[in-house]
C-alpha positions as CSV (number, residue, x, y, z in Angstrom):
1,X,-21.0,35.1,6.5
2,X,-21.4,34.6,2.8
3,X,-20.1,38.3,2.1
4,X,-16.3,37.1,2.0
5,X,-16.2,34.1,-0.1
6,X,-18.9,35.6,-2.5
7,X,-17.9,36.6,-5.8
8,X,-17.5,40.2,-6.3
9,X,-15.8,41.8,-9.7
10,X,-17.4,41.9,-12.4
11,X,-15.7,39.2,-14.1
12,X,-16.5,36.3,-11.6
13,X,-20.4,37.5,-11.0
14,X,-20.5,37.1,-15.1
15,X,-18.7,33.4,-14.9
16,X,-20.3,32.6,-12.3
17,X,-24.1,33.1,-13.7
18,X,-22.9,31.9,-17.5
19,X,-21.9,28.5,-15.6
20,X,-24.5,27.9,-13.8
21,X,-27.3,28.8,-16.9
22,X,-25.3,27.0,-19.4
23,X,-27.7,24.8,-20.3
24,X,-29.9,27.8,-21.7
25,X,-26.9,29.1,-23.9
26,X,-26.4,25.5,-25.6
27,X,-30.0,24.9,-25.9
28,X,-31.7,24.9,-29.5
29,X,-34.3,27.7,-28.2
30,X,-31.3,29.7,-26.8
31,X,-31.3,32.6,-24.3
32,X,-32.3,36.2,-24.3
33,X,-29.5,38.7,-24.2
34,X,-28.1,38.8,-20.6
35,X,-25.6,41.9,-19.7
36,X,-23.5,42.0,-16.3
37,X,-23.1,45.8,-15.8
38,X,-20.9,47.6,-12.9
39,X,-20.7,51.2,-12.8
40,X,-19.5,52.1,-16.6
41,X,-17.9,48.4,-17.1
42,X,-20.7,45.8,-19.1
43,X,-20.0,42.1,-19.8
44,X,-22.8,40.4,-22.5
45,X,-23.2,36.5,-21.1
46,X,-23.5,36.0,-24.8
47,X,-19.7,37.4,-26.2
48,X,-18.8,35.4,-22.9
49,X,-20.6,32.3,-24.1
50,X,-18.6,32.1,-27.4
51,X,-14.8,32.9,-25.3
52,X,-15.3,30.3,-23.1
53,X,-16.8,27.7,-25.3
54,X,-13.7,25.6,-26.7
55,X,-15.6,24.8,-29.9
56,X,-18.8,24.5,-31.3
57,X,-21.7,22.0,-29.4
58,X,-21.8,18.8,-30.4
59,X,-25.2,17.1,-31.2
60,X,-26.8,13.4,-31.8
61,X,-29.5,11.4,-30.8
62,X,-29.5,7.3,-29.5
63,X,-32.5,5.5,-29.1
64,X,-33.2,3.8,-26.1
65,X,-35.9,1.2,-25.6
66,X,-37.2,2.6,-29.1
67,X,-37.3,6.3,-27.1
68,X,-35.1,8.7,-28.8
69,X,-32.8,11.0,-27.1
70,X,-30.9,14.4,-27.7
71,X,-27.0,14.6,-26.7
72,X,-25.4,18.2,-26.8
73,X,-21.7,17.1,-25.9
74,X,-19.5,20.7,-25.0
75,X,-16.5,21.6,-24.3
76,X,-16.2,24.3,-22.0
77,X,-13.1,26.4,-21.0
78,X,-11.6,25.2,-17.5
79,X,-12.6,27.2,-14.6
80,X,-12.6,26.3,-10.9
81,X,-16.3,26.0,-10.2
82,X,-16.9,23.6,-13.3
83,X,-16.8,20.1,-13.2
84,X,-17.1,16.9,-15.8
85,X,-21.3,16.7,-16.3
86,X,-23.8,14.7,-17.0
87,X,-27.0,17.0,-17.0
88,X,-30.2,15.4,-17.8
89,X,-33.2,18.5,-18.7
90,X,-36.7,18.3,-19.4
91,X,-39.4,20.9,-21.0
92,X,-36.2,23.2,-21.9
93,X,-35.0,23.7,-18.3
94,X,-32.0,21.8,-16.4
95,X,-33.6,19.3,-14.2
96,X,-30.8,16.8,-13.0
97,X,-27.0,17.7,-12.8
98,X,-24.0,15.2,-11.6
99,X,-20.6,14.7,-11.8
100,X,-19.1,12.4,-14.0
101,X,-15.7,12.7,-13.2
102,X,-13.8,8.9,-12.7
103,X,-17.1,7.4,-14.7
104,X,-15.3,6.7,-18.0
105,X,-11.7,5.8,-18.0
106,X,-9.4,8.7,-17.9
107,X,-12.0,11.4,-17.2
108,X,-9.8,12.7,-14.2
109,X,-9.4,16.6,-13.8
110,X,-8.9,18.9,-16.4
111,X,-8.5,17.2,-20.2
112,X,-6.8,19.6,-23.1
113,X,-6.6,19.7,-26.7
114,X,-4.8,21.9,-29.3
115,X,-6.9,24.6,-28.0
116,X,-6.1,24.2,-24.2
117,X,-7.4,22.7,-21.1
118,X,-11.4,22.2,-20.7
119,X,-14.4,20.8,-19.0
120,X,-16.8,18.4,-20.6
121,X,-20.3,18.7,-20.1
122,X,-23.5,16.6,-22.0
123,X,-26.6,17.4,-21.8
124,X,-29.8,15.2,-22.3
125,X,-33.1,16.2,-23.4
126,X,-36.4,13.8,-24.5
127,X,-39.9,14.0,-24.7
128,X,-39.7,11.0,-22.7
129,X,-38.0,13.0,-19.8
130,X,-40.5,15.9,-20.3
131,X,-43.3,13.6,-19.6
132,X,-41.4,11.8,-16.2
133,X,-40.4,15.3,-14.8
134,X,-41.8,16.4,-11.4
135,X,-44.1,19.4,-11.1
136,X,-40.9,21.0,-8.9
137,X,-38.8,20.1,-11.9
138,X,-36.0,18.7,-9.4
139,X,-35.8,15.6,-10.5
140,X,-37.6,12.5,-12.7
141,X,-40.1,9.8,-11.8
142,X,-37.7,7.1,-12.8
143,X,-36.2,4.5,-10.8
144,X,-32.3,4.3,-10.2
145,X,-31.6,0.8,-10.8
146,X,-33.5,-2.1,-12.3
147,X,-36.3,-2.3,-10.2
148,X,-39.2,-2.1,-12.2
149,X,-42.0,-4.5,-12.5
150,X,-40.8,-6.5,-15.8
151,X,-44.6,-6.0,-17.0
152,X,-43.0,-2.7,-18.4
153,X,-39.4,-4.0,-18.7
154,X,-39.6,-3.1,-22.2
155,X,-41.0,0.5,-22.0
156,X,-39.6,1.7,-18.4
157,X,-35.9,3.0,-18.2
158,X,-34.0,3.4,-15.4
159,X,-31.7,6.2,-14.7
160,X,-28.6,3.5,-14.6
161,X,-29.4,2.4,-17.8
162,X,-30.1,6.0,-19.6
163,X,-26.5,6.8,-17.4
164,X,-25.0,3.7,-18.9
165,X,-26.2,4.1,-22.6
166,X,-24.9,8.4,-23.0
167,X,-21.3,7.7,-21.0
168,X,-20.8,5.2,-23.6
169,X,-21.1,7.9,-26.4
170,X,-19.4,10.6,-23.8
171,X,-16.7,7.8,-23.7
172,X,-16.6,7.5,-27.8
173,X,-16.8,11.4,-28.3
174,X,-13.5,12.3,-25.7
175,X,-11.6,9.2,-26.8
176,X,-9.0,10.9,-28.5
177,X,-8.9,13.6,-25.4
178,X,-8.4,10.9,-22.4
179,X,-5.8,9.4,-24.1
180,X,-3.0,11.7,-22.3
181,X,-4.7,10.9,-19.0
182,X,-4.7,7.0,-19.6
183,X,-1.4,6.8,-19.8
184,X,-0.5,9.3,-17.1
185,X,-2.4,6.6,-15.1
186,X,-0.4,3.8,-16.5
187,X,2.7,5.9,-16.0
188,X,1.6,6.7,-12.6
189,X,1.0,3.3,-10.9
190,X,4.1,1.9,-12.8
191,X,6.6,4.4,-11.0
192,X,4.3,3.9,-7.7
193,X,4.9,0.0,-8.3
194,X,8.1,0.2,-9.1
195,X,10.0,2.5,-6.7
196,X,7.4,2.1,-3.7
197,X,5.1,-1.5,-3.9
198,X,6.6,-4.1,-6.2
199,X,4.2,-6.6,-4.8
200,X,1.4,-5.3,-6.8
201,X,3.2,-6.1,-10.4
202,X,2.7,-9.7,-10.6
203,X,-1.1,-9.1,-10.4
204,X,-1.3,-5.7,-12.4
205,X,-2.0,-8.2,-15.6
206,X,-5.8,-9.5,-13.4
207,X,-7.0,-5.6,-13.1
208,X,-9.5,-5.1,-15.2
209,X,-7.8,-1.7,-17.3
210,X,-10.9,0.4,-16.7
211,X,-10.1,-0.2,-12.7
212,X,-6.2,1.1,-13.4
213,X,-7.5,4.0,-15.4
214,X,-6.6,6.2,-11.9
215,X,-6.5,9.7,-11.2
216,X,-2.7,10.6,-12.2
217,X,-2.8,12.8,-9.2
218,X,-4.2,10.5,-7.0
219,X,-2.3,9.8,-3.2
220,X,0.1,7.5,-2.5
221,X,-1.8,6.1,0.7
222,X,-5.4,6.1,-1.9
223,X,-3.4,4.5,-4.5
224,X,-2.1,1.9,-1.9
225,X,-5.7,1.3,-1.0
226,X,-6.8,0.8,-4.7
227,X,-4.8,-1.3,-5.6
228,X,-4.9,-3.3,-2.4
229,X,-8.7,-3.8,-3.0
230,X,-8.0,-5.5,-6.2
231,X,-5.4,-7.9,-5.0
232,X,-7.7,-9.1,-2.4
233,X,-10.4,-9.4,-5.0
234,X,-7.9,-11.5,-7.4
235,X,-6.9,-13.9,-4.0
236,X,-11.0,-14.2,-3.3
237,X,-11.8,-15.1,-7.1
238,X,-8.7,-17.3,-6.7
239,X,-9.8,-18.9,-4.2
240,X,-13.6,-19.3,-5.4
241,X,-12.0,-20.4,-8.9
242,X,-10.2,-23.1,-6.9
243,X,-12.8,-24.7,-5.0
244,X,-15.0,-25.0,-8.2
245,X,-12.3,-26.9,-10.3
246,X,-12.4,-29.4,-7.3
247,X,-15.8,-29.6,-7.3
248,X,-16.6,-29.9,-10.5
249,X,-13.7,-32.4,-11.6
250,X,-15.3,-35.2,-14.4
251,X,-14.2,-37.1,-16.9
252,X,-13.5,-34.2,-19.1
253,X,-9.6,-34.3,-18.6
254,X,-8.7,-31.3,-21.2
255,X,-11.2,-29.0,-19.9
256,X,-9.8,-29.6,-16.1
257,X,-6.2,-29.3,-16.7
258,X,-7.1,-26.1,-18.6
259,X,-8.7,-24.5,-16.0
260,X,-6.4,-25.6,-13.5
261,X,-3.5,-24.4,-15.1
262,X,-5.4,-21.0,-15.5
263,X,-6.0,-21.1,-12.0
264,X,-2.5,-22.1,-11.1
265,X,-0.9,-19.3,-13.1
266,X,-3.0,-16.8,-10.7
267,X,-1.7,-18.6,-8.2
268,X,2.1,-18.0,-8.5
269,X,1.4,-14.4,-9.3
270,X,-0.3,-14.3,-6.2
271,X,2.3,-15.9,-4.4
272,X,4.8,-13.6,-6.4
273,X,3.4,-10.4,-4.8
274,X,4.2,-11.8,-1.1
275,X,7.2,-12.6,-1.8
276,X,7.8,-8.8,-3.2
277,X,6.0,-7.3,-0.1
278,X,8.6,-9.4,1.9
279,X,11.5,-8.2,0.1
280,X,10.1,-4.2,0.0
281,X,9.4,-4.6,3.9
282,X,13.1,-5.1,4.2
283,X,14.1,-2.3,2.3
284,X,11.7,0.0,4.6
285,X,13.3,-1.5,7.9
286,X,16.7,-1.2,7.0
287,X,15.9,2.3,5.7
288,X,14.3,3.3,9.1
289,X,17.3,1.7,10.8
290,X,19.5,2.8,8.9
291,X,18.3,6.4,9.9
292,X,17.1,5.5,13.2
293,X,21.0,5.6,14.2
294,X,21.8,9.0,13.2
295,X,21.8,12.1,15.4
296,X,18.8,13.9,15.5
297,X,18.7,17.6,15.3
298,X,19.2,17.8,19.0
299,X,22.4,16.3,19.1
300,X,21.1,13.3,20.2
301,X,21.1,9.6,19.1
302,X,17.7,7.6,19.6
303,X,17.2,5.3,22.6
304,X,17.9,1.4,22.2
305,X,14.7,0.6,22.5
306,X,13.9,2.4,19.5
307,X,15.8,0.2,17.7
308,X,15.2,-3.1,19.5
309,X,11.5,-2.5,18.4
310,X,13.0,-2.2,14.8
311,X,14.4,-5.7,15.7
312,X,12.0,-7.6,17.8
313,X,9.1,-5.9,19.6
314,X,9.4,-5.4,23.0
315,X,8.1,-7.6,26.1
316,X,7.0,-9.9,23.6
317,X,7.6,-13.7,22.6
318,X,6.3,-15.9,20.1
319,X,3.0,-16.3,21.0
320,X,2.5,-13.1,20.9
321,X,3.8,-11.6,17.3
322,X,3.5,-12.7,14.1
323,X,6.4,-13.8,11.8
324,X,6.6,-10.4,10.3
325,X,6.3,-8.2,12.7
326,X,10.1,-8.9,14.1
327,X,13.2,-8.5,11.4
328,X,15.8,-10.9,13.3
329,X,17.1,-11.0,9.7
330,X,19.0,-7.9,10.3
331,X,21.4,-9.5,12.9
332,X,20.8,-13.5,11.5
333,X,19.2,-15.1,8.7
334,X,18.9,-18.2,10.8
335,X,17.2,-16.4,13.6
336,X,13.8,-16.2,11.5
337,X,13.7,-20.0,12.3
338,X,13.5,-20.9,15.7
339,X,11.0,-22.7,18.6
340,X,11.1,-20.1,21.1
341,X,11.7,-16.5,21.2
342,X,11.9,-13.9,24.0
343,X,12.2,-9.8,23.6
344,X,12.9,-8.2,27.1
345,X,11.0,-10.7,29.2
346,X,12.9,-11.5,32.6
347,X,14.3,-14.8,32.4
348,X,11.7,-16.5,35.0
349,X,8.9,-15.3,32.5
350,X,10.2,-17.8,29.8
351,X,9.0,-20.8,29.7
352,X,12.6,-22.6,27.8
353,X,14.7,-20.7,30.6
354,X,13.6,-22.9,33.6
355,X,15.3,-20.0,35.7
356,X,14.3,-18.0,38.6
357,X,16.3,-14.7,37.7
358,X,14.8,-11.5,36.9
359,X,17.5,-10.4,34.6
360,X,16.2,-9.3,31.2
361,X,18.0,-10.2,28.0
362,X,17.2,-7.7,24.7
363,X,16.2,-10.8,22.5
364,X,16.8,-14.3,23.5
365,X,15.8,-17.2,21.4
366,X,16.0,-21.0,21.3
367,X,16.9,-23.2,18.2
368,X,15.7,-27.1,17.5
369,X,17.5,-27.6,15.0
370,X,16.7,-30.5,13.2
371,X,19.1,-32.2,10.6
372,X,17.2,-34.3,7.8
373,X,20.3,-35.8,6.3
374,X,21.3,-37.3,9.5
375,X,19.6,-40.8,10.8
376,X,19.2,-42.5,14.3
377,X,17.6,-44.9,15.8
378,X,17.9,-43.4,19.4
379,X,15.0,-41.5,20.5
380,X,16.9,-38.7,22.0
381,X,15.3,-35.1,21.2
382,X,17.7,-32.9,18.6
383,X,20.3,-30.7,19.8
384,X,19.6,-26.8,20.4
385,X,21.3,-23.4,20.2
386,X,20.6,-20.4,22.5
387,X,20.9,-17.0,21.0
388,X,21.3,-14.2,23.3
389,X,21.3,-10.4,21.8
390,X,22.2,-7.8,23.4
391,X,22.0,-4.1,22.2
392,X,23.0,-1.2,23.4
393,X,22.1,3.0,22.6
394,X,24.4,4.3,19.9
395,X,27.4,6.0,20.1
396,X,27.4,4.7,24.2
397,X,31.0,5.4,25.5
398,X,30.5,3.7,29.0
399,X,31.7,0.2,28.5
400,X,33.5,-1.0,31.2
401,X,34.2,-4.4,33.5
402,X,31.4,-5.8,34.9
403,X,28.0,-7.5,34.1
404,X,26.1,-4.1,34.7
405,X,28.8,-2.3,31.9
406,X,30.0,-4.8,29.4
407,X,27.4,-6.0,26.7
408,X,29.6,-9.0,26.4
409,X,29.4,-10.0,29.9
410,X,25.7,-9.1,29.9
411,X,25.2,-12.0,27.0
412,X,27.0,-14.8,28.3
413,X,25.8,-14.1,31.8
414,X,21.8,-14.4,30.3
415,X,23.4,-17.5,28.7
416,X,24.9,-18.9,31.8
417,X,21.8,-18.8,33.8
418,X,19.6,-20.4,30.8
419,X,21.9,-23.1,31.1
420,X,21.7,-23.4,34.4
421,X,18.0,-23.3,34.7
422,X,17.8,-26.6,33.0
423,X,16.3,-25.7,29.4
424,X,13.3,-26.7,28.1
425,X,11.5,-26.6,24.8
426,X,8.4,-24.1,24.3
427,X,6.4,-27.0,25.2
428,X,8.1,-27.7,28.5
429,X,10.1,-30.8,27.1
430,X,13.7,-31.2,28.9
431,X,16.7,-31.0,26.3
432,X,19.3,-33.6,26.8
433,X,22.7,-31.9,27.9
434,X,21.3,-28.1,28.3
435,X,24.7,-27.3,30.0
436,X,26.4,-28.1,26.6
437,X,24.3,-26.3,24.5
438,X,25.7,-24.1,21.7
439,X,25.5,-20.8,22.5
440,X,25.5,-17.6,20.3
441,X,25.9,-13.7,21.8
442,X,25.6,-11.6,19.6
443,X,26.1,-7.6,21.1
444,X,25.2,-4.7,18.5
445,X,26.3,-1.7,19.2
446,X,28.9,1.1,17.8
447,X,31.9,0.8,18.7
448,X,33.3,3.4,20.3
449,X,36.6,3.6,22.4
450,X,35.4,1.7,25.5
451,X,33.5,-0.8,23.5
452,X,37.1,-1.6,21.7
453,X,38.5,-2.1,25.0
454,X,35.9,-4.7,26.2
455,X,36.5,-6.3,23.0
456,X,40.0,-6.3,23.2
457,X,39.7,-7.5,26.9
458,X,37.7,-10.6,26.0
459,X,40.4,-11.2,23.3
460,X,38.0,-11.1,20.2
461,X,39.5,-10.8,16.8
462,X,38.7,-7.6,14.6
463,X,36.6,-8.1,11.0
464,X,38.9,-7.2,8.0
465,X,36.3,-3.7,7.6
466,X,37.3,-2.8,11.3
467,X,33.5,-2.9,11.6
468,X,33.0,-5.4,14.2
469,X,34.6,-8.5,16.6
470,X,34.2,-12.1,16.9
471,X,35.8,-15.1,19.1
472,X,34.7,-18.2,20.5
473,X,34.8,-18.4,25.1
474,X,36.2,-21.7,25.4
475,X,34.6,-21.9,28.8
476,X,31.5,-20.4,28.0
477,X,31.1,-22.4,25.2
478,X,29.6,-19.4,22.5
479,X,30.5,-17.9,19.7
480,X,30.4,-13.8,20.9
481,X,30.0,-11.8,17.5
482,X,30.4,-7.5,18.1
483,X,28.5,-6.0,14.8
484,X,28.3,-2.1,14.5
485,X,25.4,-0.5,13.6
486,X,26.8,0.4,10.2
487,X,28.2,-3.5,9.2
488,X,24.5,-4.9,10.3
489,X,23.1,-2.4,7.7
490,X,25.6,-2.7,5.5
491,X,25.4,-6.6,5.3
492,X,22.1,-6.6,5.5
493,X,21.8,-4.2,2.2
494,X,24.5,-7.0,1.0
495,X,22.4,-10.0,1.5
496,X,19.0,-8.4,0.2
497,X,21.0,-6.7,-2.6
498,X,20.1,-8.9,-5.7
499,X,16.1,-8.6,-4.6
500,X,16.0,-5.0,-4.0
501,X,17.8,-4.8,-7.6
502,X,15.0,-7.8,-8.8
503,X,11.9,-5.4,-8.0
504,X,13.6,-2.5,-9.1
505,X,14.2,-0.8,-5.4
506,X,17.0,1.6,-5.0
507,X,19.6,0.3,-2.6
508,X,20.2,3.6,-1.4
C-alpha cells in the first residue's frame, strides 16, 4: 500500500533523504559524503545540499537563564514536503522537530527573496539540551510550560520559554522577508471587510496586529470565524472594562471620565459593527431574492414559499422568531414595528384574530401604533392597523374572479374576517372599533396578463414605472398596494442605497 505514493526517481529519493538529514548537512561536524545512485545516473546529497540551500547558514548564540545557546537560521529552497521549523538537537543528532508556521506574524506558506521562494528552518543546539536529552533521543526532560518548582525557577527552562526566546530572533532575522506576507494579510481582510463583512471595520482598530497577521490564502468561512472570535473578545473586555469603571468610581474625577470615555469609544464601535451587519444582511436578502425570482435552468420559477421564507418564515409568529430572522423591510419599512405578527398560521391560531376560520393569510400583522405628540385624557387604548400580505409564485398567469384566484380578494377577505372576529391585542386586550380599523393589503406578485386584469377590475391606479398598482376600497376600508417582484427589489436597493454605498457594498 505504500508502493504508489512512495517516491521513486532518482531525484525525489535524493530530496527526500537531504530533507529529512538536514540537520547533519548544516551542522558544524558536517556529514560524510552521501551518493544516491540508479543504474548509471548518481546524485551526491552534498552538490544537492549547496543547490537547494538559498544562501549560506546563518549562526548566533542568546543566552538564556545564563545558558548559552546555538541558532543556525537556513534558508532552504521550497519543496512540498518542507515546512517552516523549529528543530531543537542534542549531542549532534536532531531530537525535536515542529512546525512553526503562523508562530510569528507573517510566517504563512512559502516566503521569497531576490533569489526566489524558500523554507525557513532554525535549528538549536546546547550543552544544556545534551544533558536533558532522553536515552531514546526523542525528546527532552523539560517541562512545556511554567510548571516547575520555583526552587529552580532560576536554573530550569521550559520549552515555552526556550520557544518564546529563538522565535523572537527567527522573527528579527526574516523581518525584511514577511514583510510581503504582512501586507497581503492587511490587503486580504480589507477586501474581505470591504466587499463581504463591513461590520468587522469599526473594531479592526482593537485587534491586536499580530492576531490580523492572517494567512493571505486563508477561507472566507475561517476568516469569518477569526475575526468573529475577536469581536466577541472586544464586546467581553467591553463589557468587563465597563463593570469595573462602575465599580471602582472615587473621587478621582479625571481618571473616571478618562476611562469612561475610553470605554465609550469601544462602545460606539461596537455598536457600529451591528449596525453594518444589519445593513450587509440586507444586501444578502435582496441579492438571494433578487435571484430567487429568476427561472432556473429547468424552465422553472421557484415556489412562493421559497420566497415567503425570504420574507417572514413560515408557520411562525412573533413569539417564535427573532427580529432578524424575517425582512418585512422588503415590502414595508413600517412592518419591522409592530405587536403582533402571523406567517401562514390559520386565522383561529392567532390570538389578535378572535376568528374561527381556518383560512391562512401569507403574513398578517397587527400595528399599535402609538402617537407621542398627541395628548388625551381618555383612557381609550390607541388605534391599530392590520396588514395582510399576500404573495403569489412568479410569473403565475391564473388570476381570475374569485377568493380562491384573485390575490386581491384573498387579502381583504383575511381582512374582513379579522375584523369580524373582534380583534384583540397580542395580550388579548379588545381594541375599541376593530370594524374600523385601517387596513393595509399588500399582494406581491408579477404581474402578468391576468394579474393586470384583476387589477384593472378592482379599479387600481398603475405606478408611473408600470411596475405595480395601488387604490383605496371605500367599503373595505384598505389601502390595496400590487408591487412586482422587480419594483420590491428595486425600491428596496433604492431605500438601502446610501448604506450599501456607506460600507462600501456593490449595489449590484
Amino acid at each position: 500500500k505504500y508502493r504508489d505514493v512512495a517516491p521513486k526517481t532518482i531525484d525525489s529519493i535524493a530530496r527526500a533523504l537531504l530533507e529529512h538529514c538536514l540537520w547533519y548537512f548544516v551542522r558544524p561536524e558536517g556529514v560524510p559524503n552521501i551518493k544516491v545512485k540508479d543504474v548509471n545516473e548518481v546524485i551526491y546529497l552534498n552538490d544537492l545540499y549547496d543547490t537547494y540551500m538559498h544562501e549560506s547558514a546563518y549562526s548566533e548564540s542568546i543566552t538564556i537563564k545564563n545558558f548559552d545557546f546555538d541558532l543556525i537560521h537556513i534558508k532552504f529552497r521550497a519543496s512540498s514536503s518542507k515546512k517552516h521549523g523549529l528543530s531543537l538537537c542534542a549531542a549532534s543528532r536532531l531530537v525535536k522537530e515542529e512546525s512553526i508556521g503562523g508562530k510569528i506574524p507573517g510566517l504563512h506558506g512559502k516566503l521569497s527573496d531576490e533569489n526566489g521562494e524558500f523554507i525557513y528552518n532554525c535549528y538549536v543546539s546546547s550543552s544544556y539540551l545534551d544533558d536533558r536529552v532522553r536515552p531514546e533521543r526523542t525528546s527532552f526532560n523539560l517541562s512545556e510550560d511554567l510548571n516547575v518548582d520555583e526552587i529552580f525557577s532560576d536554573s530550569e527552562i521550559t520549552l515555552k520559554e526556550l520557544r518564546n526566546q529563538v522565535l523572537e530572533r527567527s522573527k528579527f532575522y526574516l523581518a525584511d522577508f514577511l514583510q510581503e506576507n504582512l501586507q497581503a494579510a492587511i490587503n486580504r481582510i480589507d477586501q474581505f471587510v470591504s466587499e463581504k463583512a463591513p461590520r468587522y471595520r469599526p473594531i479592526i482598530a482593537h485587534i491586536c496586529q499580530n492576531d490580523l497577521a492572517i494567512d493571505p490564502n486563508i477561507s472566507d468561512k475561517d476568516l469569518e470565524l477569526h475575526l468573529h472570535k475577536h469581536l466577541a473578545e472586544v464586546e467581553r473586555n467591553m463589557l468587563e472594562q465597563g463593570h469595573q469603571i462602575m465599580a471602582s468610581f472615587d473621587n478621582d474625577f479625571d481618571d473616571y471620565e478618562e476611562r469612561l470615555n475610553q470605554y465609550l469609544q469601544i462602545a460606539k464601535d461596537i455598536k457600529k459593527s451591528d449596525l453594518a451587519n444589519y445593513v450587509s444582511h440586507r444586501r444578502v436578502i435582496i441579492d438571494l431574492l433578487e435571484k430567487s425570482i429568476q427561472r432556473t435552468e429547468t424552465g422553472r420559477y421557484a415556489r412562493e414559499d421559497l420566497i415567503h421564507g425570504l420574507i417572514m418564515p413560515m408557520r411562525k409568529d412573533s413569539n417564535d422568531v427573532l427580529m432578524d430572522e424575517y425582512n418585512l423591510w422588503l415590502v414595508d419599512e413600517r412592518l419591522a414595528f409592530h405587536n403582533y405578527l402571523a406567517s401562514d398560521k390559520t386565522l383561529n391560531a392567532m390570538p389578535i384574530t378572535g376568528a374561527n376560520s381556518t383560512k391562512e393569510p401569507d403574513i398578517c400583522a397587527l400595528n399599535v401604533c402609538d402617537n407621542p405628540i398627541l395628548v388625551s385624557e381618555k383612557p381609550n387604548l390607541p388605534l391599530a392597523s392590520i396588514t395582510v400580505i399576500e404573495i403569489k409564485r412568479p410569473m403565475r398567469n391564473d388570476a381570475k374572479s374569485g377568493e380562491e384566484k384573485d390575490p386581491i380578494e384573498q387579502a381583504l377577505g383575511y381582512l374582513n374576517r379579522i375584523r369580524k372576529g373582534q380583534v384583540t391585542t397580542a395580550n388579548g386586550r379588545p381594541i375599541p372599533n376593530s370594524e374600523d380599523i385601517p387596513g393595509y393589503c399588500y399582494v406581491i406578485c408579477d404581474l402578468t396578463p391576468s394579474m393586470v386584469d384583476r387589477c384593472e377590475f378592482h379599479n387600481l391606479t398603475i405606478t408611473s414605472d408600470h411596475m405595480g398598482y395601488f387604490g383605496y376600497h371605500k367599503n373595505y376600508k384598505a389601502y390595496i398596494e400590487v408591487i412586482s417582484f422587480d419594483k420590491l427589489i428595486n425600491a428596496a436597493k433604492a431605500r438601502n442605497r446610501a448604506f450599501f454605498d456607506k460600507l462600501g457594498l456593490p449595489t449590484n
